[in-house]
Phi, psi and omega in degrees: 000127180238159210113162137343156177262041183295140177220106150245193008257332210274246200095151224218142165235124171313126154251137167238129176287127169264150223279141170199117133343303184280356180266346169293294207310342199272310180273006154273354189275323195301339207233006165058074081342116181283173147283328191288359179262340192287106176193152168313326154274011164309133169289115204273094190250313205222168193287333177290345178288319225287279213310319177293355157291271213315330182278327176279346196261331175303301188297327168256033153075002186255148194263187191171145146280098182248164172251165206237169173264353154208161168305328156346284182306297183324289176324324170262354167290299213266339180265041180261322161267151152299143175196159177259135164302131190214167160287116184231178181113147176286327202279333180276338168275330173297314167295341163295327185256015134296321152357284182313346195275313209050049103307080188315157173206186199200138216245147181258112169266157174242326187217144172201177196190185173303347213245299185286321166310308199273337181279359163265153198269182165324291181304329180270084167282137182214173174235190187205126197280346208282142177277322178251161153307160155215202148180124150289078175279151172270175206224124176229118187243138202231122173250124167290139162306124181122323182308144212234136154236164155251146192217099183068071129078014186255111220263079168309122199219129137331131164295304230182154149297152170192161173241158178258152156237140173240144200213130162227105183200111171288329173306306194263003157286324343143265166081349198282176199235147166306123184286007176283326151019240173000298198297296174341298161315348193272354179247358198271145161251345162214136167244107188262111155272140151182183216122327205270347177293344180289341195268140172242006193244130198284297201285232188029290206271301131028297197263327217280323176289004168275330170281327162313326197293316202262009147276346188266022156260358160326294194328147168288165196300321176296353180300150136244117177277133182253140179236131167221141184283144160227197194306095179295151179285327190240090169342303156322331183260356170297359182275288156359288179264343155309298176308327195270339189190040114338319191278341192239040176230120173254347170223115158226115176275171187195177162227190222295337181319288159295316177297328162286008160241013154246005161252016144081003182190157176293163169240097187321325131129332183249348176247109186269030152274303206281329183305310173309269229308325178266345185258341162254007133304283154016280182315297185299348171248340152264084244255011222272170189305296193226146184237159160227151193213112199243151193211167171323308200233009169191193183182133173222149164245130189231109162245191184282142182021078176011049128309073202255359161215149163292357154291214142248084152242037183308311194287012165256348186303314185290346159295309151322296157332269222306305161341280169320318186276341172297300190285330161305319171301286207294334164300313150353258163001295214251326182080169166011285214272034176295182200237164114321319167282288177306344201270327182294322168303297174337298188294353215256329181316180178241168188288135218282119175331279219300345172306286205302325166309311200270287184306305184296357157237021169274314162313292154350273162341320213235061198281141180098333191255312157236209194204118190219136207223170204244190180239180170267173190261073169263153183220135158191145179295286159271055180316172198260162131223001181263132173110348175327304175292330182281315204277331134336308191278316166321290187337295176304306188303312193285315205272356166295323194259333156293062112242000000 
């Protein structure tokens, strides 16, 4: 595949907590916290909202995206912890770990500053709709499977590792885009949209897809735009955006997180009766060319009439796949700072028994319609888990385009 790499729209600058136990356990005591307050849908205003978000997403082991009511609230959470500044956004982590490849991309900002100068690489050209610096940090809280807090005499015990992000951010609140955009598109052979979860205001996000639709008539005939999704802050507009640029989407991707809000019920995940049963919900609610849908223990690619783009790319889809999970595994591992060398170890791993049973028989079931791929065997004391997804997508994009 020849073009440009493009990645928008937003992008970020990261706090990553590093995870301690005893700074929950100390501020739920401090702040009376029940159990019976602990949940995942707290509305996040103040820092005791915070703790009681991180403690319900602690307790069922699920990951999640919120929005906080000031910036504040972060800025006072992280300086209770140690924590690192890192580069966020789906589009900016994907372009770091193609990065790691020396596979260049080129990037669409909303916002930068010094933190974004200096953490990008060489190879990552980007442009930025922002007139000034700013710098919004997001809040990334990473729990290991197992992690324990106490609560009210009440034992929060993790299922699984997982990560939170928590966000008060007006650039990406915001979204707007550069008029440099369009030119940028007019040479891409893949174009990654995401973002649009940030925005909370319907007329804003109204007109900012109206300005997209009309750079993405830039593209060359052959592009392929890929869009992946996440947690919207205002739910109702993830409808929005669907409607609005479905027809111009040939791959859109999510994980099982998304895939389980838009068909409206959990998903076993591991039962490749209920996974068809959910891809064909899927469908009827996602109307985009192709969908990929990538978890912990498989990755799919699903089209319309054993389509998987409306070009014939199938046999690069499974090449794609096969990308994401690698780079996402070595991301797992290794964090930010993989090796090429470590990326090669990766791939070399070996594939998750329950993976592999489950794609020979979702294949099996559906043939010709999707394309599934298992996950890796991974062990590690410190795993990576926030970026997991982007870095999939980094995965998908390099090895899509190496065809």
């Amino acid at each position: 595949m020849t073009g440009d790499l493009v990645l928008g729209l937003g992008g970020c600058v990261d706090y990553e907590i590093t995870w301690d136990a005893a700074v929950l356990q100390h501020l739920a005591q401090q702040y009376t916290i029940g159990v019976q307050e602990v949940s995942p849908s707290v509305e996040v205003r103040t820092e005791r909202d915070l703790i009681c978000s991180i403690l319900g997403f602690l307790r069922e082991g699920a990951g999640g995206e919120r929005y906080v009511g000031a910036s504040s609230v972060v800025e006072q959470f992280a300086a209770r912890s140690r924590y690192t500044v890192a580069l966020g956004g789906s589009n900016v982590r994907a372009a770091l770990a193609m990065s790691r490849l020396g596979v260049g991309g080129r990037l669409h900002l909303v916002s930068v500053d010094d933190h974004v100068r200096r953490l990008l690489p060489d190879d990552v050209g980007y442009v930025c709709s922002a007139p000034a610096d700013s710098t919004d940090p997001h809040l990334i809280v990473q729990y290991p499977a197992g992690a324990c807090v106490r609560v009210g005499g009440h034992e929060l015990r993790a299922p699984r590792g997982n990560r939170l992000i928590y966000v008060n951010d007006r650039p990406n609140g915001e979204l707007a885009l550069s008029p440099a955009l369009g030119e940028m598109l007019c040479t891409a052979g893949i174009f990654l949209i995401s973002g649009f979860n940030a925005m909370r205001d319907s007329a804003l996000l109204a007109r900012r897809l109206v300005e997209l639709r009309g750079h993405l008539e830039r593209l060359p005939e052959l592009a392929t735009v890929i869009y992946e999704d996440a947690e919207f802050h205002v739910p109702l507009l993830a409808r929005q955006v669907h409607e609005a640029l479905a027809d111009r989407i040939d791959l859109w991707g999510m994980n099982e997180d998304e895939l389980q809000a838009h068909v409206g019920r959990r998903v076993d995940l591991l039962d490749p009766d209920d996974v068809a049963s959910a891809l064909g919900q899927l469908r009827r609610v996602v109307r985009a060319r192709n969908v990929v849908v990538h978890t912990a223990t498989w990755a799919l690619a699903a089209g319309r009439d054993g389509q998987a783009l409306r070009r014939p790319l199938w046999g690069a889809l499974r090449e794609a796949l096969q990308g994401g999970i690698v780079m996402a595994g070595a991301r797992y591992l290794h964090g930010d700072a993989f090796t090429r060398a470590q990326h090669e170890d990766t791939a070399r791993r070996a594939r998750q028994d329950a993976g592999e049973r489950f794609a020979r028989e979702l294949e099996a079931r559906m043939p010709g319609r999707v394309c599934c791929e298992p996950a890796l065997q991974l062990e590690a004391q410190r795993p990576t888990t926030v970026g997991l997804g982007d870095a999939f997508v980094g995965g998908f994009i390099a090895a899509l385009a190496g065809r």
